[in-house]
N, C-alpha and C positions, 0 to 999 in steps of 0.2 A: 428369428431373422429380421435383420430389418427392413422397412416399407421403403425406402430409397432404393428406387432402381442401379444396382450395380452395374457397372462399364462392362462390356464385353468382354469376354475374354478366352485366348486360345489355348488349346491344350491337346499336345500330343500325343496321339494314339499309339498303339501297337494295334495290329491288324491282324484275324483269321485269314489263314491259306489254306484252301481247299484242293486236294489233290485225287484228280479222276481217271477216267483210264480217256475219257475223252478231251482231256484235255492238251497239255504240247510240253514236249521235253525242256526243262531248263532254259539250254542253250537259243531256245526260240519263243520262247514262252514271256509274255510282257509281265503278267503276272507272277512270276520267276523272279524276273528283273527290278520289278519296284520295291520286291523285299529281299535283293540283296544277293540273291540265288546265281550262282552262273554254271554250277556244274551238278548232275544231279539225273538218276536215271529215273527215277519218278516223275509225270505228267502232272506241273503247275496247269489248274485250271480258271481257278476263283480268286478272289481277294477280297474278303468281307467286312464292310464295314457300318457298325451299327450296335443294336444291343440283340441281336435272334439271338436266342439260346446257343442254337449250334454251331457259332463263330461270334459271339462276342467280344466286340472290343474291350480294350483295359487302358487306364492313365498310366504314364512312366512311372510310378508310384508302385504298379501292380494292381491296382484295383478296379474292379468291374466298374466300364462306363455308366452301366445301367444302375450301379449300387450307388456310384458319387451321385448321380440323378436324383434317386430317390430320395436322398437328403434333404434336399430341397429343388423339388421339380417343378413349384410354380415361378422361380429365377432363371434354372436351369433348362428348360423346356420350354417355356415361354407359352404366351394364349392360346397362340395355335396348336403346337404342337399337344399342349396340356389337355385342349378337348377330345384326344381320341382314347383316355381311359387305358391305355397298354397295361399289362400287366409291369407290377412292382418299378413302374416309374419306364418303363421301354420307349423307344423311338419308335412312330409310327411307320419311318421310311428306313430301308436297307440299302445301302451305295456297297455297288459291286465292279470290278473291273474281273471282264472273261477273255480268257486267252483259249479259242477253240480249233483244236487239231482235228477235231472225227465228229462227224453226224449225232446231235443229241436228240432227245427223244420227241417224237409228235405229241403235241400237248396244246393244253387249253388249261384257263383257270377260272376258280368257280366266282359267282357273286358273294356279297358277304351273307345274304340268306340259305343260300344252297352250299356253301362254305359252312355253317351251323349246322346242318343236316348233317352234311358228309362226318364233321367231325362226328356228331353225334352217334353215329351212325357204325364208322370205322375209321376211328383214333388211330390205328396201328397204320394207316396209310395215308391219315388227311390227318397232320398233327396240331389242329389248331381253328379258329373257327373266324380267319377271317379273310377278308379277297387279297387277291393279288397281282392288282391292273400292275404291269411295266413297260418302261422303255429300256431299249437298246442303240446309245449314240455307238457309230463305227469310231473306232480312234485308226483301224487301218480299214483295207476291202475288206468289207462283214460281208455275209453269206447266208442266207435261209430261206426258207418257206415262211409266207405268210398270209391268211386270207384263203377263200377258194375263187379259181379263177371265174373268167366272164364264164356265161354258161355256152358260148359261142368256141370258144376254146375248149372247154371239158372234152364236149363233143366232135371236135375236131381232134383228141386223145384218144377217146374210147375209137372210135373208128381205126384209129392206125394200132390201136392195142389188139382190139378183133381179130387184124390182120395178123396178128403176131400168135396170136391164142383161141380157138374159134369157142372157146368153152365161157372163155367171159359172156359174152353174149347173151347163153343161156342163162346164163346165174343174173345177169342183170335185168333183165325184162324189160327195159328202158321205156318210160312215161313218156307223156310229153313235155317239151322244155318250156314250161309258161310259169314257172313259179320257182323259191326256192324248197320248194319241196322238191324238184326234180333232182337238187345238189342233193339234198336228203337223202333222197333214193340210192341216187349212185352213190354216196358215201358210204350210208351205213349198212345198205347190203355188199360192198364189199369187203369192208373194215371187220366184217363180223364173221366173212364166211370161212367155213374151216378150211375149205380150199385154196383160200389166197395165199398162204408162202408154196404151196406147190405152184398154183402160177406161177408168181414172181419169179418164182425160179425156171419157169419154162419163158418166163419173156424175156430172162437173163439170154438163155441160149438161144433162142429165136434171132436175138438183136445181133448177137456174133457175126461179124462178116459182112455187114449191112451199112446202108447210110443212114445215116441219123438225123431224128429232128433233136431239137436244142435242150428237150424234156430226155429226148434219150441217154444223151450223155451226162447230165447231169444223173440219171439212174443208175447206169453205168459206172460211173463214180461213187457211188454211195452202195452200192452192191456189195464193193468191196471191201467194204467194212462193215456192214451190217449183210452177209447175204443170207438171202430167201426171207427176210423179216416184210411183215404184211406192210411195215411203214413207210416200203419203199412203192408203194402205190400211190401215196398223197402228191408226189413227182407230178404226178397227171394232172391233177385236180386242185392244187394248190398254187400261188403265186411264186413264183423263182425270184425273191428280193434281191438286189446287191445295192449295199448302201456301200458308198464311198465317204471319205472319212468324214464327220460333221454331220451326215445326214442321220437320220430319226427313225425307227419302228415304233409304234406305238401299242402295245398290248392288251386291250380291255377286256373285258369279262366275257368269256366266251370265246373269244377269236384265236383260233387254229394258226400253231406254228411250228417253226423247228429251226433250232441254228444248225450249219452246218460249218462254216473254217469264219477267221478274225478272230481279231480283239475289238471289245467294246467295252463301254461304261456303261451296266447295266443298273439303274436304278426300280423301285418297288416298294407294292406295301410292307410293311413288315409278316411274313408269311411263307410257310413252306406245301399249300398246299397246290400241288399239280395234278392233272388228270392227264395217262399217257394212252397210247394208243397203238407205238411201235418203235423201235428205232431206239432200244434199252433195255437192259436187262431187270430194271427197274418193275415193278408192280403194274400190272396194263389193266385198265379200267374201261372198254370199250364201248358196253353198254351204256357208261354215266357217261362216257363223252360225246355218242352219239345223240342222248337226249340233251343236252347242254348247250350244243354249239349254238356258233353265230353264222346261218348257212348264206348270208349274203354275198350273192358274187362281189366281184371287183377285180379292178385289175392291180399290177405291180407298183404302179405309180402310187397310187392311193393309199394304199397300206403305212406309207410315208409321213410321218409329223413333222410339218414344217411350222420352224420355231420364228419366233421373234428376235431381233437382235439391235441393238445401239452401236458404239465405238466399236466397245471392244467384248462385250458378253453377249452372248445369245443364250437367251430363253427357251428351256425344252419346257411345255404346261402343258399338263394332259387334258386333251380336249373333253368336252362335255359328250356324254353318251348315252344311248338309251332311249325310250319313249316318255321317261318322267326327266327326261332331261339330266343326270345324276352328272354332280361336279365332283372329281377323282380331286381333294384337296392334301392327300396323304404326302405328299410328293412333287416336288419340281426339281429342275436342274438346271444350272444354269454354268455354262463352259466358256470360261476366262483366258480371253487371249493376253498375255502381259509384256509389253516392251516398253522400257523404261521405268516410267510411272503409271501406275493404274487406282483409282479411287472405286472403293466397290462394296453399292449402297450397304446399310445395315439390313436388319429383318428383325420384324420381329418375331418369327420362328428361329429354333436353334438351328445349328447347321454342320454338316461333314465335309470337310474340304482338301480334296488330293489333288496334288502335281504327280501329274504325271510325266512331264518332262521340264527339264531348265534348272536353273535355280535363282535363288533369291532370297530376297525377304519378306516381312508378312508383320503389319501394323498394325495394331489394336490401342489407341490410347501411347501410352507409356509402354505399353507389351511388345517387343519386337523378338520375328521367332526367326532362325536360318530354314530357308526352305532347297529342298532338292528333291529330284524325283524321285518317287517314295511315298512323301511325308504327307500326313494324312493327322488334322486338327478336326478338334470340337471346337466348335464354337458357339457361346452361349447366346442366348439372346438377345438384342437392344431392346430395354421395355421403356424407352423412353415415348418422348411426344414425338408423334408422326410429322416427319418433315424435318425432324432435330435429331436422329439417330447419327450414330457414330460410323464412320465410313472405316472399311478396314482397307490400310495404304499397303498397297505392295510394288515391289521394286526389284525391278531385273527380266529377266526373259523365261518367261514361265507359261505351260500350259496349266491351267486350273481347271478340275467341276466341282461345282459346291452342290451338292442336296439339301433341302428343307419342306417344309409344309408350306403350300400354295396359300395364301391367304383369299 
């Protein structure tokens, strides 16, 4: 190969579609939609895009993104991306778009330490040995659990739960609320007890007939597709997020969530390791996710990642986390508003870039591709001089997210 840095250049994908039972029919399904689907009694959920084994991307050509990569991965991958060692030349980050019809599963995901473990450990349910901080942008009203609430709240649940069930009470022995050891408490004595879907299922019928507080009906709602499941407890003690379109969740190691209805752009490390806890027919790990978590209250607001932005990009960058301070470098996103003309910097990490609505066109050099909602490009590196990168021009009315590695 030679030592002149090549121009950038785009190249269109084909994309994995993942079809779940949680996901959304066809005719409603966004994920349906960008690949072309309109009629269809199978549940579009996913849309993957990246090199993970179990939905890898391919060039027009036919051939695995991850295999053109490895050809020559220090052009094609660029510095950043190049330093996280993936296997056989892989993308550190995975760009996802989720179309969610029904309640998916209460989960957390591990560090890259205890992500080694687990593999190590059991393979057959943690396929892989590394973290999996993500965000979820809303593209319409996203919906979930995130966080455990203030502990001023908890407590103002478990009180109107008591009333519902006088048997919690007993099972919980309730501390005092001075620490987060007291969420502890309350979590994972009741995430663990053999008893809780019989609750759940008497708070079901208890609430019948009743006025409700705002936790209630969202239970209520989620009964009904997952009933008597213990994961319809986290209701109580979790955050009730609703991001409108544009805004952010942010996901780090450890931190308790759950989607439940929207679409989003989900981006991540490259990794399929989840720890669940209820609300899936999926393998439930309760124990590991009890010792795991991140028991910090907070409230709904805060669970929010709010980005940076200029004209016309806004900046999704995973904030800094933890007590050594750890910078999530795997991963950024950045969502392209396009009217007219739009100039939009280089990188020098590679990058993954879908429209999701509009269309247009799409500049690189001499390179000009037609874009429409759907289309979903590689795009290789600039390893040029910083401040002399090649800008890629687009043209038309288009929404864009581009994924790459944060520098």
């Amino acid at each position: 190969m030679s030592d002149t840095a090549p121009c950038p250049t785009l190249l269109p994908l084909t994309c994995a579609v993942q079809k779940y039972a949680w996901g959304k029919p066809a005719a409603d399904s966004l994920v349906a939609q960008l690949t072309g689907v309109t009629e269809s009694n199978e549940n579009y959920a996913e849309l993957w895009m990246g090199t993970h084994p179990k939905g890898p991307s391919s060039l027009s050509s036919g051939e695995l993104l991850v295999d053109w990569i490895s050809k020559d991965p220090t052009h094609r991958l660029g510095g950043v991306a190049g330093t996280f060692n993936m296997d056989n030349g892989g993308l550190p980050f995975l760009l996802k778009v989720l179309s969610v019809g029904k309640a998916l599963s209460i989960q957390a995901h591990p560090t890259i330490d205890h992500a080694k473990h687990l593999h190590a450990t059991l393979p057959q349910h943690y396929p892989d040995a590394n973290h999996k901080p993500e965000m979820a942008i809303a593209l319409t009203i996203f919906e979930g659990l995130c966080g455990f609430r203030p502990i001023v709240e908890i407590q103002q649940h478990l009180k109107h739960l008591y009333s519902l069930n006088t048997d919690l009470r007993d099972i919980l022995q309730e501390q005092e609320p001075t620490s987060e050891d007291y969420i502890k408490h309350i979590f994972c004595t009741l995430i663990i007890s053999p008893r809780l879907p019989e609750i759940v299922s008497q708070i079901y019928g208890a609430l019948q007939g009743k006025e409700h507080l705002p936790a209630d009906e969202l239970f209520l709602k989620i009964y009904k597709q997952h009933p008597g499941d213990r994961g319809l407890i986290c209701i109580y003690l979790l955050n009730h997020v609703i991001l409108a379109p544009g805004e952010c969740m942010f996901l780090g190691p450890n931190k308790i969530h759950a989607y439940f209805s929207g679409d989003c752009i989900e981006c991540m490390a490259c990794s399929d390791n989840t720890v669940r806890s209820g609300l899936t027919p999926k393998f439930i790990d309760v124990d590991t996710l009890c010792d795991m978590l991140d028991y910090m209250p907070g409230t709904a607001t805060s669970q929010k990642l709010l980005p940076s932005s200029t004209s016309n990009i806004t900046s999704y960058i995973p904030p800094i986390y933890g007590d050594t301070s750890t910078k999530i470098k795997d991963f950024s996103v950045d969502r392209i508003q396009v009217d007219g003309v739009a100039s939009i910097p280089g990188k020098a990490s590679c990058a993954i870039l879908l429209c999701v609505e509009g269309q247009g066109t799409l500049a690189v050099g001499t390179d000009v591709q037609t874009v429409a909602a759907g289309a979903v490009f590689y795009l290789t590196p600039d390893t040029g001089i910083q401040g002399a990168r090649t800008a890629l021009i687009a043209r038309g009315n288009m929404l864009l997210f581009q994924a790459y590695c944060h520098q």
